[in-house]
C-alpha positions in Angstrom: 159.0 73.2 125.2 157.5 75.6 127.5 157.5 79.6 126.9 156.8 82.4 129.2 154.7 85.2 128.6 158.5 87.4 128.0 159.4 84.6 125.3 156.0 84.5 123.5 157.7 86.4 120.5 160.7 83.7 120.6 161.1 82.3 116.7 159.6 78.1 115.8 162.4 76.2 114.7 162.3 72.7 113.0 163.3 71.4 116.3 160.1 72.8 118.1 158.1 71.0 115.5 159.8 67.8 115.7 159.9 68.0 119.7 156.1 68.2 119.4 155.3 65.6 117.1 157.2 62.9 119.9 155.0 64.8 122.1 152.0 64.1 120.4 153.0 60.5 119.5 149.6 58.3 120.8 147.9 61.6 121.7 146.7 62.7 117.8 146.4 60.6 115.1 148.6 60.7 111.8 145.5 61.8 109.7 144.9 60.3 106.4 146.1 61.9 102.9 143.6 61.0 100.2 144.0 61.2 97.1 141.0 63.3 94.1 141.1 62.3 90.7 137.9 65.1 90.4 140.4 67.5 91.4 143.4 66.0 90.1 141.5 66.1 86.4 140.8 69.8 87.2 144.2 71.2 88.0 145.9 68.7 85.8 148.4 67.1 88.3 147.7 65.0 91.5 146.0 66.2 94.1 146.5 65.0 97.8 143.7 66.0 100.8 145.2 66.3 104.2 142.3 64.6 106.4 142.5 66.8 109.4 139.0 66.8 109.9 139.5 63.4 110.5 141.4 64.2 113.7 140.5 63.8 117.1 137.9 66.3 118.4 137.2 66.6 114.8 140.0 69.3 113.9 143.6 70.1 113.7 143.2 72.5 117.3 144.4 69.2 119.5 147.7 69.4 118.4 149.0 72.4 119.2 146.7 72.6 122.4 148.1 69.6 124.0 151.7 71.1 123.1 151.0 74.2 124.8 148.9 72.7 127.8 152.0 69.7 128.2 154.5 72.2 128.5 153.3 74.0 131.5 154.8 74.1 134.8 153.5 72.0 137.8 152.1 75.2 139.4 150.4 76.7 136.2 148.5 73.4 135.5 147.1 73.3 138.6 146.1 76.9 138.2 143.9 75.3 135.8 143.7 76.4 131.8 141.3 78.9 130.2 140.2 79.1 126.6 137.5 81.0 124.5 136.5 79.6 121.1 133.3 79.6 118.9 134.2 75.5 118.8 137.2 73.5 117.2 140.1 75.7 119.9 137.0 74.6 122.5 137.3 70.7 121.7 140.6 70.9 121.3 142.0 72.3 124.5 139.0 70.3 126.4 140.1 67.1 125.1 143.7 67.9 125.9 143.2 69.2 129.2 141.6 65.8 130.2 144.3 64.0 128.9 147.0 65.9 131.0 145.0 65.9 133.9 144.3 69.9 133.9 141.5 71.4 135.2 139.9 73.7 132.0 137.0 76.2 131.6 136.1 77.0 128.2 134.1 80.8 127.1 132.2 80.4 124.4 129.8 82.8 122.2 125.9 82.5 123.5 124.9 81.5 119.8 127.9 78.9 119.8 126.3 76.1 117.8 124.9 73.7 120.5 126.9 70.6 119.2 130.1 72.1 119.6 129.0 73.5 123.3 128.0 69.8 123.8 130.9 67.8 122.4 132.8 70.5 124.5 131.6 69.5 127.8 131.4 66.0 126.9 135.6 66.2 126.4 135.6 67.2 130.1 135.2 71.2 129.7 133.2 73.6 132.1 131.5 75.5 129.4 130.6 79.3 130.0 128.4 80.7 127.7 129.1 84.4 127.6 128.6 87.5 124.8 127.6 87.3 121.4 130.4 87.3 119.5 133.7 86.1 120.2 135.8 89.0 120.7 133.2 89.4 123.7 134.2 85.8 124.8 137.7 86.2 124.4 137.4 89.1 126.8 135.1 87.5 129.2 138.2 84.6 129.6 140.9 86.8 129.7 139.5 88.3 132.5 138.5 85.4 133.9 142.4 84.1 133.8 143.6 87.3 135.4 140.5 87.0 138.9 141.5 83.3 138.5 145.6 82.5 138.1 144.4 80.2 135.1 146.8 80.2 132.2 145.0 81.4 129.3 145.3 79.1 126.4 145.2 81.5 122.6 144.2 79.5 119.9 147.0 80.8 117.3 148.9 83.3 119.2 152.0 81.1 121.2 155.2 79.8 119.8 154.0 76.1 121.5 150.7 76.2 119.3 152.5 76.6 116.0 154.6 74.2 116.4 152.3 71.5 117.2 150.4 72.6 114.5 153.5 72.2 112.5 153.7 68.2 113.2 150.3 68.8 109.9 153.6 70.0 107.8 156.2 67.0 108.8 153.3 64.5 108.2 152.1 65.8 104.8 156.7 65.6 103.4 156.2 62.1 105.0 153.5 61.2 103.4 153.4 62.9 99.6 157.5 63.7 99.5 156.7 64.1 96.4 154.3 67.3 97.0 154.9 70.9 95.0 152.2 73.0 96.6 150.8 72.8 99.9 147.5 74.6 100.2 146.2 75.4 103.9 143.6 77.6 105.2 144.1 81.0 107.6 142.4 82.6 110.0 145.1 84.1 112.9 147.4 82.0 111.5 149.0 79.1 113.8 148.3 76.3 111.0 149.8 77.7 108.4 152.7 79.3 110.7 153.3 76.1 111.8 152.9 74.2 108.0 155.3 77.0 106.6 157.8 76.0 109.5 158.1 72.7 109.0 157.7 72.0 105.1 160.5 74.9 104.4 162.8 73.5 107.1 163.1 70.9 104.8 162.0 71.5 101.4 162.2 75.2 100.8 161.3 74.5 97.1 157.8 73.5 98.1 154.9 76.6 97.8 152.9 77.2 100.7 149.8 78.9 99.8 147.6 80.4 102.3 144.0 81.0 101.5 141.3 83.5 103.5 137.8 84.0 102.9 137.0 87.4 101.3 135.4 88.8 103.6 137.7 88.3 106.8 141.2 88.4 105.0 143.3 90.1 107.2 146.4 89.2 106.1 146.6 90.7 103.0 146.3 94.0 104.3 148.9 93.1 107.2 151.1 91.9 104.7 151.0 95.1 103.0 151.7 96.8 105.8 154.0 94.7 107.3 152.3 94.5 110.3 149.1 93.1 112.1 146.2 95.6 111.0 142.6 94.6 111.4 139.9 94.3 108.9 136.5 95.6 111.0 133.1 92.8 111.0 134.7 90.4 109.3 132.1 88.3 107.8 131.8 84.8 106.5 130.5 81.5 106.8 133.8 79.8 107.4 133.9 80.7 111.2 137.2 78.7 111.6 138.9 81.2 109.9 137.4 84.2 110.5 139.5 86.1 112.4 139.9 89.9 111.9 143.8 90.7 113.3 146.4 87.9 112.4 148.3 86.4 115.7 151.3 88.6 116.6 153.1 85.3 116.4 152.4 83.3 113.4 152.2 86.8 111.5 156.3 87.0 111.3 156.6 83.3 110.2 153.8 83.7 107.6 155.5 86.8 106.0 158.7 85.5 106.1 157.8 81.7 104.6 154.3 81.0 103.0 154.9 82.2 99.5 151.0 83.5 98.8 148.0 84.2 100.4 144.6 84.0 98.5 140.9 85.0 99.1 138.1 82.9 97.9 134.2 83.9 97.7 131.1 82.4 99.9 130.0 80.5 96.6 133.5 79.3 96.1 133.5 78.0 99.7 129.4 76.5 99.5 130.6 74.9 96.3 133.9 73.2 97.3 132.5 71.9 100.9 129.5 70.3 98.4 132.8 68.8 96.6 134.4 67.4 99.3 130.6 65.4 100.4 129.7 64.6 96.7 133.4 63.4 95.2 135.4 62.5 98.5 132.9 61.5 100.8 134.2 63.9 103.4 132.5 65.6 105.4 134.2 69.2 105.6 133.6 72.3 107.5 133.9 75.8 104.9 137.2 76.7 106.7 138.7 72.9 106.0 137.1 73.6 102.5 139.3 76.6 101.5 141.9 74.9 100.4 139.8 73.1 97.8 137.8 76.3 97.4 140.6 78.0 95.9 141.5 75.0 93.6 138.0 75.8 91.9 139.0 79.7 91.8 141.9 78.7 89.6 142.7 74.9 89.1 145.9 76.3 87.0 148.1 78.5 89.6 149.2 75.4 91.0 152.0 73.1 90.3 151.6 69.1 91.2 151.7 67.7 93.3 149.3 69.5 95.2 148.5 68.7 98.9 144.7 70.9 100.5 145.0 70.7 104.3 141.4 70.0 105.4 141.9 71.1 108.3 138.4 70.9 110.3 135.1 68.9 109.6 132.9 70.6 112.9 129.9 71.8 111.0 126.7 72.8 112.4 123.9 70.3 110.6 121.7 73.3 110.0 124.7 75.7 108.4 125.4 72.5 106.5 122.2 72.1 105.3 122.3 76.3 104.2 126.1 75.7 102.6 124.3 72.9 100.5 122.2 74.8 99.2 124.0 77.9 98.4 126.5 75.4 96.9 124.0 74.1 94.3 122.7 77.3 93.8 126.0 78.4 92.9 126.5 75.7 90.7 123.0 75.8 88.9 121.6 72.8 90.8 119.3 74.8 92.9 116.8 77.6 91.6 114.3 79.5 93.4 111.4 80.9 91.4 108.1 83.2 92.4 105.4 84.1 90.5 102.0 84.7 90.3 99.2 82.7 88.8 95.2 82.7 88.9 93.7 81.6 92.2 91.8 79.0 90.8 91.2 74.5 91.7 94.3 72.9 89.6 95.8 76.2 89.2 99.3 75.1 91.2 98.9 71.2 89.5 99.2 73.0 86.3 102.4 74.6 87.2 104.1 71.6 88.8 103.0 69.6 85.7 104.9 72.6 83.5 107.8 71.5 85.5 107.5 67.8 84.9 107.7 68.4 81.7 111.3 69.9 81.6 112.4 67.3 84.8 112.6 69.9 87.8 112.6 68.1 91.1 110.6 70.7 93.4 111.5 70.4 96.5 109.6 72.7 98.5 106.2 75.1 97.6 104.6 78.0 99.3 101.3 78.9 98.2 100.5 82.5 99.7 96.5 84.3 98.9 96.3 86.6 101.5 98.6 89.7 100.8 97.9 93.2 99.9 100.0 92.8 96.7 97.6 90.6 95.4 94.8 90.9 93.2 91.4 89.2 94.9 91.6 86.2 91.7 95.8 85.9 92.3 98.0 83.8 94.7 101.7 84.2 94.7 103.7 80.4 94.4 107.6 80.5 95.5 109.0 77.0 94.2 112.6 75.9 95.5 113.9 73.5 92.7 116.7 70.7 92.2 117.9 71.2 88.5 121.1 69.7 86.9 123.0 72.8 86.2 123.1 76.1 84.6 121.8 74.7 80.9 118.5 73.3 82.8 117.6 76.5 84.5 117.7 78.2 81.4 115.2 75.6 80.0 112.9 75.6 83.5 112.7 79.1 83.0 112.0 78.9 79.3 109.1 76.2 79.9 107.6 78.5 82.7 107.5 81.4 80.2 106.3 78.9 77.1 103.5 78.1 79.4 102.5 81.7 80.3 103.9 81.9 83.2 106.1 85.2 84.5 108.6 85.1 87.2 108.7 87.9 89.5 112.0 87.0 91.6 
């Protein structure tokens, strides 16, 4: 299943998909479905999870970068492969490139989080760190494939990646025939190319729904247009999916056989990655969360069952740590208050024991006297809380102001 650059454009077919899964046999794992009754409850039929970020290298990207890497010619694999990714495309075609044998270098943004550039290099990569976003990278190893005879590897943009991507699809009919609605996330959009390929092949009555973050959904201008336009900074946490221009490629297949495509907000994303931690134990990144996030959007647009890809669990322990908290702030469980009080001994023991009072964990004070703002007798306290929800800020702020207190931000 090998294209050339003149047959890049050449349709996926059922039979690419199914090729690919025998080549991927021993090579990716079938990835667990799980079952949520938390989300099952909400949208009021079952709901499946797709454990891709449960796969090797952590992410759905080995599949369709083995494909593409496998199906080279002797002389292009010992040219050596080329890739540029931010991290999951990175691990992916590492991983797959030591498996086959194939030399591969691997661009990748100068703030790249520093365990993906790790587990990168540890899968057998030559990491070049190079430009400051990736568009920059992508550049950098295109050129680098052009000095170099290395055959670039695109992360959504090639027949061979969509349809080992697609093997995601064949395993979810295998494993929930039952399934109605197959939520997946999209950023240039190989995995839900691939999905749509393979799940319509064979059940055309099944919904594919694609879902974007808000603030890098490209394809629903594209669609619009009916053709690949690009949305300028595209901006959002979910870095797996932000992509501003959908693939040439995948962009015909997506118009032609996913039914929808959604948006979802940041808080919609923090809250349904603090979902998949708190009620499935998973540990999701916000791209492999989309699906889920736009569950919470609207839990009723979807008929059962209903399968959410997760497609990728690489996330950076200090954006975690960030998405946490925006999650529970987003949900009422986390509340930031500052205000001023008298700069006086037991001043701030007074506060926290206002707090006790009405059972706010506090989690983190800063006590600031010196600032031009302030009176010579004031200090300014900003207190980061852990409530229980939206009813229990509203009774923390209550206390505060019952206690003389005013909040100021």
């Amino acid at each position: 299943m090998s294209y050339s650059t003149a047959d890049s454009f050449r349709p996926v077919t059922l039979d690419d998909v199914r090729g690919a899964q025998k080549m991927l046999s021993g090579v990716a794992r079938v990835t667990a479905m799980e079952g949520s009754r938390h989300l099952s409850q909400m949208v009021g039929a079952p709901v499946h999870l797709k454990c891709e970020n449960l796969q090797r290298t952590g992410s759905f990207k080995l599949r369709g970068a083995y494909v593409r890497i496998a199906g080279l010619l002797p002389e292009e694999r010992a040219a050596g492969v080329v890739a540029a990714s931010a991290g999951n495309h990175a691990q992916g075609v590492a991983l797959a490139s030591a498996l086959l044998g194939v030399r591969s270098t691997v661009f990748m943004p100068k703030g790249a989080p520093l365990p993906k550039v790790s587990a990168t290099r540890d899968y057998g990569a030559e990491v070049r760190l190079h430009g400051q976003v990736v568009d920059e990278t992508l550049a950098a190893a295109q050129e680098y494939a052009a000095e170099t005879g290395a055959v670039f590897i695109h992360p959504f943009d090639h027949p061979d990646i969509i349809a080992g991507q697609g093997t995601v699809g064949l395993e979810i009919l295998e494993q929930c025939p039952e399934a109605r609605t197959v939520l997946v996330g999209i950023g240039g959009g190989g995995l839900a190319a691939g999905i749509a390929v393979a799940v319509k092949s064979l059940r055309p009555d099944v919904r594919v729904v694609g879902v974007q973050a808000a603030g890098a959904a490209a394809y629903p201008p594209s669609l619009a247009a009916g053709r690949p336009v690009s949305v300028e900074n595209p901006a959002t946490m979910a870095d797996g999916i932000k992509v501003g221009r959908p693939g040439d490629v995948p962009f015909g297949i997506v118009g032609e056989l996913v039914d929808e495509v959604r948006t979802v907000s940041e808080d919609e994303l923090s809250a349904a990655l603090l979902l998949c931690l708190e009620r499935a134990k998973l540990v999701v990144e916000p791209a492999g969360a989309s699906p889920v996030a736009a569950l919470l959007s609207e839990p009723g647009a979807f008929e059962g069952p209903v399968v959410a890809v997760l497609s990728g669990g690489n996330v950076d322990p200090v954006l975690m740590e960030r998405v946490l908290r925006h999650g529970m702030a987003a949900q009422g469980r986390y509340l930031a208050v500052r205000l001023r009080l008298t700069d006086r001994p037991g001043a701030l023991a007074t506060l926290l024991g206002a707090l006790s009072v009405v059972d706010a964990n506090v989690l983190d004070v800063s006590h600031v006297r010196t600032d031009p703002r302030l009176g010579l007798t004031e200090a300014e306290v900003e207190l980061h809380l852990e409530t229980k929800g939206p009813a229990h800020c509203a009774e923390v702020g209550q206390a505060l102001h019952e206690a003389g207190y005013t909040v100021i931000g």
